[in-house]
Structure formats: structure tokens, C-alpha cells
N, C-alpha and C positions, 0 to 999 in steps of 0.2 A: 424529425429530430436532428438528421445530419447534415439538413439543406447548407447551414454555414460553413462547412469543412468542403475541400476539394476530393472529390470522388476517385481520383487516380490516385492521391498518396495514400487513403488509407485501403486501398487495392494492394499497393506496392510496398508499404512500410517495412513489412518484414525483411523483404532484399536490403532497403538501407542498414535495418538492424542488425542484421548478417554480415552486408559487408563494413560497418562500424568496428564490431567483435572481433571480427577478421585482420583487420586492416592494425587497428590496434594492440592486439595480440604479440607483438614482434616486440614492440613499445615496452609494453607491461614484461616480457619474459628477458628483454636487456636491462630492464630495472631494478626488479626481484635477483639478476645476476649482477649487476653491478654493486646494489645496494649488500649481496652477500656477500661477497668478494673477504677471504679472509675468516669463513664462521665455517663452523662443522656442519655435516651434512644435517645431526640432531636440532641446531639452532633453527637451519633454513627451513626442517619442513614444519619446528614447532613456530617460528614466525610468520611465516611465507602463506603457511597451507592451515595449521589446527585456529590458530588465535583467529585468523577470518572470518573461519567455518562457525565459530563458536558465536563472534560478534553476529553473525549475519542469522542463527539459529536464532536466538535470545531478540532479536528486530523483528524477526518475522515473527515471532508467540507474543510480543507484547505488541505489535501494530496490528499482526493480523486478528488478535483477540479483540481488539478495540475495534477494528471492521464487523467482524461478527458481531459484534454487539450495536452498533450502529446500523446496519442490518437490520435487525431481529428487530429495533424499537422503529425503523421506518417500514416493517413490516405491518404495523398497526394503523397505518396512514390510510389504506384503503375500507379498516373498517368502520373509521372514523369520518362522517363528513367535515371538509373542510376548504380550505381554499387553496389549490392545487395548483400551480405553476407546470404546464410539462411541460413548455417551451424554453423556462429557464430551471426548472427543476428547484423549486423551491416548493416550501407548504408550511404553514403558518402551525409551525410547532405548539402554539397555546390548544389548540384543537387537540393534539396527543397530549395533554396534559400537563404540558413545563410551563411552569410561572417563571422569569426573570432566569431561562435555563436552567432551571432545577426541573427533577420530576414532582408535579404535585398530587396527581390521582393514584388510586391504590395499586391500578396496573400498571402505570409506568414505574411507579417507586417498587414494583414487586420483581419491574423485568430491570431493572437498572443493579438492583441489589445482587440480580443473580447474573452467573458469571464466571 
């Protein structure tokens, strides 16, 4: 499945991703100082630190709920015969049930509902 990716980056990705964080780091905490330059210490951490926290809480419950849910319906894939792609990862979703991307059968319109 991985023959087309090079074998030593994704051995090493992590170090790049490390030193990305790293390296950038310096960037982001002259920014966040620059850009506060002038507000109370309550401004910086209600801007800087809660409003991120909050944006980035509320992203991950509603994309990662939509993963889970995309999940659970290609969990059905393997009890259904069909025409499987694992080379490119594809499967001819009218086999699970969606007519023109809709659910049409009673299990997938049962697990699409729930949620």
C-alpha cells in the first residue's frame, strides 16, 4: 500500500515535524508579543490562549464526529460484497447503499440518522 511514498521520510517525519514546531516557535511568541504590545495581561491570555483553545475544541467535535461517522458507514464495506479498490482505496458506495450520495437502504439510512 506504501510502495509509492519514500521509505525514509516517513521513517523520519517526525524529526521534521519537531523541528518545524521548534524552529517556529520563536516566530509565533514574537507575534503574539508584538501583536499584544499595549493590552492587559486579561486581553492577551483571553485572545492569545482561551479564543484558540475554544476555536480548535468546537473543529475537532464537529470534524472529528464526521470522521466517526465516515468510519462507522465504511465499516459496512467489508460485509457487503463489492468492488474494492485497495490500491487506490476506493469502493463503489451503491454496494453500501447510496443512490446519487444519499443513503438508500434501511441500514445505511439507520446509521447515517444516528449520530
Amino acid at each position: 500500500m506504501y510502495d509509492s511514498h519514500d521509505a525514509n521520510w516517513i521513517d523520519s517525519w517526525t524529526i521534521l515535524y519537531w523541528g518545524w514546531w521548534i524552529s517556529w516557535s520563536a516566530f509565533v511568541g514574537m507575534f503574539i508579543a508584538r501583536i499584544s504590545r499595549g493590552r492587559t495581561i486579561r486581553q492577551l491570555i483571553f485572545g492569545a490562549f482561551l479564543v484558540p483553545t475554544t476555536f480548535s475544541f468546537f473543529w475537532i467535535i464537529i470534524v472529528g464526529s464526521l470522521g466517526i461517522k465516515m468510519q462507522r458507514v465504511a465499516e459496512l464495506a467489508p460485509s457487503i460484497r463489492g468492488d474494492f479498490d485497495w490500491f487506490n482505496c476506493r469502493f463503489n458506495c451503491h454496494a453500501l447503499g447510496y443512490v446519487n450520495q444519499q443513503p438508500h437502504s434501511a441500514a445505511t439510512v439507520a446509521l447515517a440518522d444516528d449520530g
